[in-house]
C-alpha positions in Angstrom: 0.0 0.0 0.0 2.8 2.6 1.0 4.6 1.7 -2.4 0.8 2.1 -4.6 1.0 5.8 -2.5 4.4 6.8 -3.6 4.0 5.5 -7.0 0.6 8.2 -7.1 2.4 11.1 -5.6 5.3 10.8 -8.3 3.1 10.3 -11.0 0.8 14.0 -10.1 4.1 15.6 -9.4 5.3 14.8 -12.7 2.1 16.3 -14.3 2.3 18.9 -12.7 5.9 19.5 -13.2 5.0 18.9 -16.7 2.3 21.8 -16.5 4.9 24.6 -15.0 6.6 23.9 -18.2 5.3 24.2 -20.9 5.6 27.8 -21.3 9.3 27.3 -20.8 9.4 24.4 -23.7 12.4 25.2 -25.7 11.7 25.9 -29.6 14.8 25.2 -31.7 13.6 26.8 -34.9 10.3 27.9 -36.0 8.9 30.3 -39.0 5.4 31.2 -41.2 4.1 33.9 -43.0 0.8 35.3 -43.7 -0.7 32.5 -41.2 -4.0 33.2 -39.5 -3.5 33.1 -35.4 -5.3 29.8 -35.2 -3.1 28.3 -38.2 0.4 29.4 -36.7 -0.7 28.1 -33.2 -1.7 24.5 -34.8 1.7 24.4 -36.6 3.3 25.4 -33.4 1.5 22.5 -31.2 2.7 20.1 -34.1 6.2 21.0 -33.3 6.0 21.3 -29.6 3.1 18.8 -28.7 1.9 21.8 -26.6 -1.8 22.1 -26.2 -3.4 25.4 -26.6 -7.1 26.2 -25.6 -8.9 29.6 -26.4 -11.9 31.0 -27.3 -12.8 30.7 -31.0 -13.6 34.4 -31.4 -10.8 36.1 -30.0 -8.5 36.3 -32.4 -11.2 37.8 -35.2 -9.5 40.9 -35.5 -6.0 39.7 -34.7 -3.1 40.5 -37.9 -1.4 37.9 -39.6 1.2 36.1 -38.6 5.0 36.7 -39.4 7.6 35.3 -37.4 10.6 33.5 -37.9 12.6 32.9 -34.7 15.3 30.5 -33.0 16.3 29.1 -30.0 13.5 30.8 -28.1 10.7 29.6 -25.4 7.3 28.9 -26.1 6.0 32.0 -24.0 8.6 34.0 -26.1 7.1 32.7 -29.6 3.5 33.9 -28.4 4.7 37.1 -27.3 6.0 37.9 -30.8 2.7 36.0 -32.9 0.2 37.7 -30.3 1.7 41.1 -29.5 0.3 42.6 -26.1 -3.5 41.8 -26.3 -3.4 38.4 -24.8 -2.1 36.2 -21.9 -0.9 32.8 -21.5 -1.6 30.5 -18.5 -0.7 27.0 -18.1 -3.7 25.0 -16.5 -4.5 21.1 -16.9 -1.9 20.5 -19.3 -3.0 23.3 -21.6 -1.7 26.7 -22.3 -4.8 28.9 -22.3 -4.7 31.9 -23.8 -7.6 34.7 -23.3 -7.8 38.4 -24.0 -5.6 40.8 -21.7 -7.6 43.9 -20.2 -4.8 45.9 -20.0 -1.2 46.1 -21.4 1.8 46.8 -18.6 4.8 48.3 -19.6 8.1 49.0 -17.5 11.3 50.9 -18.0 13.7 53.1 -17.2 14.6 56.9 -18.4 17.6 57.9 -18.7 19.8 60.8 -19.6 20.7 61.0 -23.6 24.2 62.5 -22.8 25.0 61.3 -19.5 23.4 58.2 -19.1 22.4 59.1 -15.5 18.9 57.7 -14.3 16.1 60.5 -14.1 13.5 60.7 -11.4 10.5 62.1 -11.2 9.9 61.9 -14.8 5.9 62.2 -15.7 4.9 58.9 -18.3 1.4 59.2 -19.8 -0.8 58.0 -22.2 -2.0 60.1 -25.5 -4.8 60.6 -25.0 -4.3 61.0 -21.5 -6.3 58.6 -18.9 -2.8 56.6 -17.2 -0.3 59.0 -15.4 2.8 58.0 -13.3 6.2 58.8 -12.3 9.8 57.3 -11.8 11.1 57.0 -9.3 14.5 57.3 -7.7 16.1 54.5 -9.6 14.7 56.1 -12.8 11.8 53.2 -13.4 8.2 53.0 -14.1 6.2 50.8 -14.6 2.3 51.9 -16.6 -0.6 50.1 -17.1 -2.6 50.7 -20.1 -6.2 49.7 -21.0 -6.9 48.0 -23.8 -10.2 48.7 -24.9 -9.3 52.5 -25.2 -8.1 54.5 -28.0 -4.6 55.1 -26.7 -2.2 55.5 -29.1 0.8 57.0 -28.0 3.3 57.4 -24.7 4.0 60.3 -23.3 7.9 61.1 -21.4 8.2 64.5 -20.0 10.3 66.5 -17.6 11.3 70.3 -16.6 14.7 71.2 -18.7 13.7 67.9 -21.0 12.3 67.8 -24.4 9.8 66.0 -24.2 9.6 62.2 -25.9 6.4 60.7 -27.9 6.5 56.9 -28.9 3.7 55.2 -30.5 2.6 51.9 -29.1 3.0 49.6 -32.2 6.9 51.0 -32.1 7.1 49.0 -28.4 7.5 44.8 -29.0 9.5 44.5 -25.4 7.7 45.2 -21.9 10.9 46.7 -20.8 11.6 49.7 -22.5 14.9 51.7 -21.9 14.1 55.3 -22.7 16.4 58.3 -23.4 15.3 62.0 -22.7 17.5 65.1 -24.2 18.3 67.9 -22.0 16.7 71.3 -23.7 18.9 73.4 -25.4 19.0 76.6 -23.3 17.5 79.1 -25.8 14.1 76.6 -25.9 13.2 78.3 -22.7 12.7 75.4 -20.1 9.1 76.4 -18.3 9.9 78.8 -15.2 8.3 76.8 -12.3 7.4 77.9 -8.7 5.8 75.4 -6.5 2.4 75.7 -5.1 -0.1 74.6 -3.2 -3.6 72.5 -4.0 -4.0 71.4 -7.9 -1.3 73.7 -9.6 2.1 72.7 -10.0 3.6 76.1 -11.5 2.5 79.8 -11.6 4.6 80.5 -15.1 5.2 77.9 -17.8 6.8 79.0 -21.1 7.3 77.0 -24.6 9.2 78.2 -27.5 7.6 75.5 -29.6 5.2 73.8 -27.5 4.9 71.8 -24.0 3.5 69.7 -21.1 2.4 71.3 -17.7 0.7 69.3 -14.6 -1.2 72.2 -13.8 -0.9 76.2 -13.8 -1.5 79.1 -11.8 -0.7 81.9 -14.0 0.3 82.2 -17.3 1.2 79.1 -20.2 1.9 80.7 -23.3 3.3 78.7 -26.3 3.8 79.1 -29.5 2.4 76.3 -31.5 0.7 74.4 -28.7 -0.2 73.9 -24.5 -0.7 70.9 -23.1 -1.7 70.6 -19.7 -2.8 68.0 -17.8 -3.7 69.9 -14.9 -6.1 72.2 -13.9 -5.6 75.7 -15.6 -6.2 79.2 -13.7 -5.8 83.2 -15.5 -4.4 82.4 -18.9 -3.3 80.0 -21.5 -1.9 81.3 -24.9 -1.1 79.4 -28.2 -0.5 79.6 -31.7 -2.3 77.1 -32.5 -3.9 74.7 -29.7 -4.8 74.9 -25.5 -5.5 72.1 -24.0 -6.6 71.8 -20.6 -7.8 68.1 -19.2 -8.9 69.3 -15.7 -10.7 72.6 -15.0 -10.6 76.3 -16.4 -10.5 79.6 -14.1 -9.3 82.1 -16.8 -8.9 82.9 -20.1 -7.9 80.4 -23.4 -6.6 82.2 -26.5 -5.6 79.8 -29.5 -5.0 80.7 -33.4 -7.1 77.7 -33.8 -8.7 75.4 -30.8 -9.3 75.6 -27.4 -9.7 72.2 -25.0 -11.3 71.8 -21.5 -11.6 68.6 -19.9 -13.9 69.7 -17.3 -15.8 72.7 -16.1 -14.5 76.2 -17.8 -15.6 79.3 -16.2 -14.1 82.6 -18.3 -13.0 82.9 -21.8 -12.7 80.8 -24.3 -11.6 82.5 -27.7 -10.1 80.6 -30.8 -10.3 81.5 -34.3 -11.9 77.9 -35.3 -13.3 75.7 -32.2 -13.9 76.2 -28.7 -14.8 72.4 -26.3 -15.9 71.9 -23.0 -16.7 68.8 -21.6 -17.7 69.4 -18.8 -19.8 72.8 -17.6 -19.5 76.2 -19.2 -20.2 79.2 -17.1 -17.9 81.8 -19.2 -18.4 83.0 -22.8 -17.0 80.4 -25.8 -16.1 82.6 -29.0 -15.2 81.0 -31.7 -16.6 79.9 -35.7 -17.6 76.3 -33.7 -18.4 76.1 -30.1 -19.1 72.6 -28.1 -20.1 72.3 -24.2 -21.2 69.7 -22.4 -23.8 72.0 -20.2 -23.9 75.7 -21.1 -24.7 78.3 -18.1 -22.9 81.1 -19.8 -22.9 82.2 -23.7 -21.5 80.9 -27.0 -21.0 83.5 -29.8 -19.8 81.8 -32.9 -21.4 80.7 -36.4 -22.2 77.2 -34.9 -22.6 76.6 -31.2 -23.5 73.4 -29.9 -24.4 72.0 -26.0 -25.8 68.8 -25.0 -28.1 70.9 -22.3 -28.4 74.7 -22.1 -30.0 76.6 -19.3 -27.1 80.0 -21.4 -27.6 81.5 -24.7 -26.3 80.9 -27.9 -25.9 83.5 -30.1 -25.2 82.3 -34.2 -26.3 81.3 -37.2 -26.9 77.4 -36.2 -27.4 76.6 -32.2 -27.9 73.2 -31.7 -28.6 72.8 -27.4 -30.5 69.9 -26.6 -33.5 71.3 -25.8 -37.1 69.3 -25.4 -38.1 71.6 -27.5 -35.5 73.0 -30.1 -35.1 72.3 -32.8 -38.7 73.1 -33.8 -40.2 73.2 -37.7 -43.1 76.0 -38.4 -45.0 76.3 -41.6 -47.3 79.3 -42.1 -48.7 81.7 -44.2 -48.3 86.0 -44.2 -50.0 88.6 -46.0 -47.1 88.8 -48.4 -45.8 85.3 -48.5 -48.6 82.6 -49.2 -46.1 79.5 -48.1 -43.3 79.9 -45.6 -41.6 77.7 -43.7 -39.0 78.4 -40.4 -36.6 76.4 -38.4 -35.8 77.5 -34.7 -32.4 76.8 -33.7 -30.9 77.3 -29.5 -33.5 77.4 -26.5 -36.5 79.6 -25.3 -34.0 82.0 -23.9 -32.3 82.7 -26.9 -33.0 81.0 -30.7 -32.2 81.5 -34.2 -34.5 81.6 -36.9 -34.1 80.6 -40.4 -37.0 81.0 -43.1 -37.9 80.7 -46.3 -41.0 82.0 -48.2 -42.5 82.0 -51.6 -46.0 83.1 -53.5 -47.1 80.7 -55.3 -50.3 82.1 -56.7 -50.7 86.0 -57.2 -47.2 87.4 -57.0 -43.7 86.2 -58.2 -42.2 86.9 -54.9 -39.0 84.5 -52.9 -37.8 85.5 -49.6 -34.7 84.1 -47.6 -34.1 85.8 -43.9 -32.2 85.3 -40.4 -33.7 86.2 -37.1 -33.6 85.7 -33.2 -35.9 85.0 -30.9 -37.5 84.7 -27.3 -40.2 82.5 -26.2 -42.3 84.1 -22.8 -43.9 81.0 -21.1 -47.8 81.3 -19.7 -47.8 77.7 -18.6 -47.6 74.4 -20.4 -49.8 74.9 -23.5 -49.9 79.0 -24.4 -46.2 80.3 -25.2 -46.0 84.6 -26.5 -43.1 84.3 -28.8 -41.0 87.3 -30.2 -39.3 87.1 -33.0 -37.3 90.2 -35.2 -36.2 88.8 -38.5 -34.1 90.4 -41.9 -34.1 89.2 -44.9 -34.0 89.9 -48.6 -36.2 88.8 -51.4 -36.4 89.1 -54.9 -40.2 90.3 -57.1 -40.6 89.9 -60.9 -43.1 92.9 -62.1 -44.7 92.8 -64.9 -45.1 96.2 -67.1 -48.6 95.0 -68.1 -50.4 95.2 -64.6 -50.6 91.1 -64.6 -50.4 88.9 -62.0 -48.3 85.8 -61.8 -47.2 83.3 -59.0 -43.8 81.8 -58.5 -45.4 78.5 -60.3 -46.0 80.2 -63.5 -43.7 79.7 -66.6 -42.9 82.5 -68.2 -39.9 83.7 -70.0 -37.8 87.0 -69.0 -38.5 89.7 -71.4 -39.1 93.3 -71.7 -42.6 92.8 -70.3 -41.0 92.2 -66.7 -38.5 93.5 -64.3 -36.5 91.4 -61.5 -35.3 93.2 -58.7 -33.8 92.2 -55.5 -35.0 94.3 -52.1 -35.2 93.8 -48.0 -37.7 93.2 -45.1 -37.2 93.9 -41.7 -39.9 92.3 -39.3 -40.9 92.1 -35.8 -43.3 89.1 -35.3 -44.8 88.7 -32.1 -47.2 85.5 -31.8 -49.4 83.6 -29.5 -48.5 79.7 -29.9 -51.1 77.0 -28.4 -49.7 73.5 -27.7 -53.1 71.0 -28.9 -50.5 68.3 -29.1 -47.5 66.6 -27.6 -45.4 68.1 -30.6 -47.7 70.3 -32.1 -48.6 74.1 -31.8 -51.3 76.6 -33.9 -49.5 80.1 -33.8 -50.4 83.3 -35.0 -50.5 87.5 -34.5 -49.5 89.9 -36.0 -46.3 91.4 -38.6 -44.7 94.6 -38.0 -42.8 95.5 -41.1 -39.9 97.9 -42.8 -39.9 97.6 -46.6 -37.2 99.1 -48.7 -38.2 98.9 -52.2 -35.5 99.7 -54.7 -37.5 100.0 -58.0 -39.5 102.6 -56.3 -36.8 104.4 -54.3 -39.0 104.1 -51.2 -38.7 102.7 -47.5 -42.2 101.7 -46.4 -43.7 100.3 -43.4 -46.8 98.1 -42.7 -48.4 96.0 -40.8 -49.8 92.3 -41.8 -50.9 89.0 -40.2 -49.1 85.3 -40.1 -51.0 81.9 -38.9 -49.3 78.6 -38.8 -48.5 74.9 -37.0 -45.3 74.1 -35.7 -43.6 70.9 -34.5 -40.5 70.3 -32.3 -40.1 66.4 -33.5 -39.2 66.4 -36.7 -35.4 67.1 -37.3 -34.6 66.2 -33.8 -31.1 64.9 -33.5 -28.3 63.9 -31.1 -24.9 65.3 -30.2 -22.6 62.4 -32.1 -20.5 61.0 -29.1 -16.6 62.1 -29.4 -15.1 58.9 -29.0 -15.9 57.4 -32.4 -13.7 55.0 -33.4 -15.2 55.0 -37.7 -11.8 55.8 -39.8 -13.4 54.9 -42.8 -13.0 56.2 -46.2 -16.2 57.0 -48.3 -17.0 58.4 -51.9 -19.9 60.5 -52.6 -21.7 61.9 -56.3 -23.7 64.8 -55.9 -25.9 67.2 -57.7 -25.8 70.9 -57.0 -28.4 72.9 -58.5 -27.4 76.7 -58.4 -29.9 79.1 -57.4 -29.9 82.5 -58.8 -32.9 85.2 -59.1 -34.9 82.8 -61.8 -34.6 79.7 -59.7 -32.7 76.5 -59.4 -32.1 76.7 -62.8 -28.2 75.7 -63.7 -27.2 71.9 -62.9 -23.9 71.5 -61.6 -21.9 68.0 -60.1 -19.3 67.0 -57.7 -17.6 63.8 -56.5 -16.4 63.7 -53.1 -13.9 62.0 -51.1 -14.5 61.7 -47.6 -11.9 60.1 -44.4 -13.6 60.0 -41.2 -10.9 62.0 -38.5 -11.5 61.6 -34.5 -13.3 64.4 -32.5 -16.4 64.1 -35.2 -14.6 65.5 -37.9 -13.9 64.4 -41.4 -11.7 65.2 -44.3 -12.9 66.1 -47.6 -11.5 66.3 -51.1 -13.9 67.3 -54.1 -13.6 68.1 -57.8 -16.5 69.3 -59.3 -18.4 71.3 -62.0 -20.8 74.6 -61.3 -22.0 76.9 -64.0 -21.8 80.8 -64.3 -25.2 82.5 -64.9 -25.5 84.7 -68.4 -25.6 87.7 -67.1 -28.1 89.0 -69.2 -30.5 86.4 -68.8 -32.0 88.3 -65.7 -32.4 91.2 -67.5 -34.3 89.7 -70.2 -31.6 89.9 -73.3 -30.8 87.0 -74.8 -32.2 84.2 -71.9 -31.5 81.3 -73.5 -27.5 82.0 -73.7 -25.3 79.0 -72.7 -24.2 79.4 -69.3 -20.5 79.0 -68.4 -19.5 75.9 -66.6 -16.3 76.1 -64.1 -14.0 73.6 -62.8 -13.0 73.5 -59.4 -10.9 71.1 -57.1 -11.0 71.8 -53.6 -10.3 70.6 -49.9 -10.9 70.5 -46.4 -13.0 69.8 -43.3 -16.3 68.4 -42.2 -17.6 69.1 -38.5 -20.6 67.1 -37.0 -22.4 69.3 -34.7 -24.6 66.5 -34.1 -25.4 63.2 -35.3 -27.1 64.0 -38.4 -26.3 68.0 -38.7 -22.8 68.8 -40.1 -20.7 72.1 -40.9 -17.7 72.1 -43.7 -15.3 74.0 -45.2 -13.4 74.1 -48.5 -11.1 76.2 -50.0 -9.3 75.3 -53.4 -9.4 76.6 -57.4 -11.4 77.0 -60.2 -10.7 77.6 -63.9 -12.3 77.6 -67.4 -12.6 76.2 -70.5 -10.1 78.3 -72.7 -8.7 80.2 -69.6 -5.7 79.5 -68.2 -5.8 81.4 -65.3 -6.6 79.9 -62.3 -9.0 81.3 -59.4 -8.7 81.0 -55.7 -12.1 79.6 -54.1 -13.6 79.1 -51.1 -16.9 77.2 -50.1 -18.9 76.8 -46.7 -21.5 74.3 -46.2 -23.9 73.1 -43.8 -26.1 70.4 -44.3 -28.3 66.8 -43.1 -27.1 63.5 -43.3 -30.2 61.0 -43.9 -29.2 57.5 -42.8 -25.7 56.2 -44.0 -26.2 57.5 -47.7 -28.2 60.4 -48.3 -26.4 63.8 -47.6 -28.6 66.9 -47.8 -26.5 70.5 -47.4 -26.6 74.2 -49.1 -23.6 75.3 -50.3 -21.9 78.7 -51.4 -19.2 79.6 -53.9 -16.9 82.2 -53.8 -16.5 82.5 -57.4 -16.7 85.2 -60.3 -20.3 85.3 -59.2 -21.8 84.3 -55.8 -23.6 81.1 -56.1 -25.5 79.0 -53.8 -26.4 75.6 -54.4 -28.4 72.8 -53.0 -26.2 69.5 -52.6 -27.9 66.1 -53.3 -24.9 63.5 -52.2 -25.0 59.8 -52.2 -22.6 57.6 -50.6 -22.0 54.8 -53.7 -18.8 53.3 -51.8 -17.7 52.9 -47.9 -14.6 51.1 -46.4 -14.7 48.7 -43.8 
């Protein structure tokens, strides 16, 4: 019996002596190329008669395999086939492999010229969510999630350039890492400790920098980067960023970045973000907060809740009951319809108007707007609006709506004049989404063909609805890079109508941050400039080539802003013409894009776009 017991315990020690080895198995020589994960891992049991157990699924978006390596371990071979993502156990005789949550990295930092081991140095991820430092030895030691968009590593240190390496450049844990000391006219920050969240009261960049928080001024350049909280001012060139909290003032030539609440001023030539709570004044073409208290003045502002005001030509806040759709009639216009853009504090209105029965009369116009609530069903809204619109006469006393055909000649006369309105209204909700509105229109006329300013009073009656074009604020941490091309058709719009037909093609590459980049060549056509006036209508217009680039900002999830700036030219003239076009527009579903469009060119020109996507990448 005592030998039947011995003869067990040496057989389950040998097992399990077995098991703590297999990830030490030696592998004399082993190589493929262009394998799938599950393919190189059979071939590698077949030379190793090592087991390997693992979820079917997780290797679906694994790369190839390339490998060719010698006289290495079989923990060593999966580290090179499988990268970072995974980890190996050996349990029953198996090595089980299963997905890794996060990725940990240790090294040291030294000194590029004198090889001396540097403390204190700050390692973070781009973008930022891991932060640590070395310590007196000069080590670290990081732990990155996975299932984050982090794509870069971050060394920094006062009197140190600082050092970026991308993740895909790291295949060893242990990294050795070298940091240069900064040439003395770079201008090393000038730091004086503080108390609480601020590291430094003055922080200066020749070209651009890292802070861990400042209590004064950070002025670069090109670009601040700080990773702290942020107090009087930060100045750049180009970019501020500011993860924590804002007490002051952000100037950038281009974009301004706050992580959390911002209370002052935000002021950048291009885009203004706040994630967190905006109790200051955003200025900038684009403004984004998470929950405005304060104001945005800008051509697009944008806030996921608003209890502020927004003042610009689109506001999109998240309000129950913005953005809201009218249709109504006036005593001038038989057919108009309006969208209201912000909150009850503050809106903008944008409206368009046509006769279509006893006058020849368009109308395109801007306004703002305040809503004064009675209680839950009867709302006194004021609204002042400008505009301009454009009225065919006709010499023999007739009378023709915008529907009739009819030829310019010397019978008629086109003429383009403005309308400014003050429309105050009384709105009653008789349905969750629906409101009857009406009241009366206070108006100054300028008519140019008969030299006259005039002013009168008329009547408006309408429905509105705040359901119909409601959208989302798209979430920033999209992770679509796709590539995309898109036909359109632009009619142009001039004082006849949408009469000339023009075309583009469009190449689209989705950017993070909601953004995309855009590339288009295209085709518009000139008006005959004496078409309007009657001589000679049916001239041949004159089409124009143009090629063009630049970007494409989603306000929201279907709402979307662009910009394009590029040349044009002509058939028989060689001389090339700068152009420029701004766009907003609708995206319906995944294909349909919706957007009216202006170009800078020998005339002005506004188009409507009708874009479908024929092609996406995966």
């Amino acid at each position: 019996m005592k030998q039947l017991y011995i003869a067990v315990l040496a057989v389950l020690f040998g097992l399990q002596l077995h098991a703590q080895t297999l990830l030490k198995k030696h592998v004399a020589d082993f190589s493929v190329n262009h394998l799938s994960v599950p393919q190189a891992l059979e071939k590698l049991s077949n030379e190793t008669n090592v087991l390997f157990s693992y979820q079917s699924d997780i290797f679906k978006d694994a790369k190839s395999v390339n490998i060719d390596v010698k006289n290495e371990t079989v923990e060593k071979v999966l580290a090179q086939m499988l990268h970072h993502s995974f980890l190996f156990t050996e349990e029953n005789g198996y090595i089980v492999i299963r997905k890794a949550a996060f990725r940990i990295i240790e090294g040291i930092v030294l000194d590029d010229s004198t090889g001396e081991k540097i403390d204190n140095a700050f390692i973070y991820t781009m973008p930022a969510t891991t932060k640590v430092q070395t310590n007196i030895d000069g080590k670290f030691i990081i732990k990155i999630p996975l299932d984050t968009t982090i794509n870069y590593l971050c060394i920094s240190k006062d009197f140190y350039t600082d050092k970026i390496i991308s993740l895909e450049n790291i295949d060893d844990e242990k990294q050795t890492i070298s940091l240069r000391q900064m040439p003395v006219p770079e201008l090393p920050p000038v730091t004086s400790e503080t108390k609480n969240t601020y590291e430094k009261n003055v922080a200066l960049h020749l070209f651009g920098g890292t802070s861990h928080g400042v209590n004064g001024l950070e002025a670069g350049t090109v670009f601040n980067y700080n990773k702290g909280n942020g107090s009087i001012i930060q100045i750049a060139g180009a970019v501020n960023i500011i993860e924590k909290s804002l007490n002051g003032v952000q100037l950038a030539g281009i974009h301004n970045y706050v992580g959390d609440t911002a209370r002052g001023l935000q002021l950048a030539a291009l885009l203004n973000k706040t994630e967190g709570e905006e109790d200051g004044v955003q200025i900038g073409a684009i403004n984004h907060a998470k929950h405005l208290k304060g104001l945005q003045i800008g051509l697009i502002n944008i806030s996921d809740s608003s209890d502020g005001y927004s003042l610009g030509a689109i506001n999109i806040s998240g309000s129950k009951y913005f953005p809201a759709v009218s249709f109504f009639a006036t005593d001038m216009m038989s057919t108009n319809a309006e969208i209201k853009l912000g909150n009850r504090k503050l809106y903008t209105s944008i409206l368009a108007g046509a006769n279509f029965f006893t006058k020849h009369i368009g109308y395109i116009g801007f306004g703002l707007g305040h809503d004064f609530v009675i209680n839950q069903r009867m709302i006194f809204s004021t609204v002042f609006n400008w505009g301009m619109f454009w009225e065919t006469r006709y010499l023999d006393g007739e009378k023709h709506g915008i529907l009739h055909i009819t030829k310019f000649d010397d019978n008629s006369i086109s003429d383009i004049n403005y309308l400014l309105e003050f429309r105050p209204s009384f709105s009653w909700r008789f349905a969750k989404r629906y409101s009857l509105f009406g009241g009366p229109v206070f108006k100054r006329y300028i008519d140019h063909f008969a030299g006259k300013t005039k002013y009168g009073i008329g009547w408006q009656l309408g429905i509105s609805n705040d359901s119909w074009i409601k959208t989302t604020v798209r979430s920033s941490n999209s992770s679509d890079r796709s590539w995309s091309l898109q036909p359109a058709l632009l009619p142009n719009f001039n004082t006849i109508g949408f009469r000339l037909l023009g075309y583009d093609v469009r190449v689209l590459k989705n950017l993070p941050d909601n953004m995309a980049f855009i590339a288009t060549t295209g085709m518009a056509k000139l008006d005959n400039w004496y078409a309007d006036y009657g001589i000679n209508p049916n001239a041949n217009s004159v089409p124009v080539f143009y090629q063009m680039a630049g970007l494409k900002i989603f306000a929201t999830q279907h709402f979307f802003a662009a910009m394009q700036i590029g040349m044009s030219f002509k058939n028989h003239d060689i001389k090339e013409r700068f152009l420029y076009a701004p766009e907003v527009g609708w995206d319906i579903g995944k294909r349909i894009s919706l957007s009216m469009q202006y170009f800078k060119l020998e005339q002005d020109i506004l188009s409507l776009r009708f874009g479908y996507t024929l092609w996406k990448s995966r």
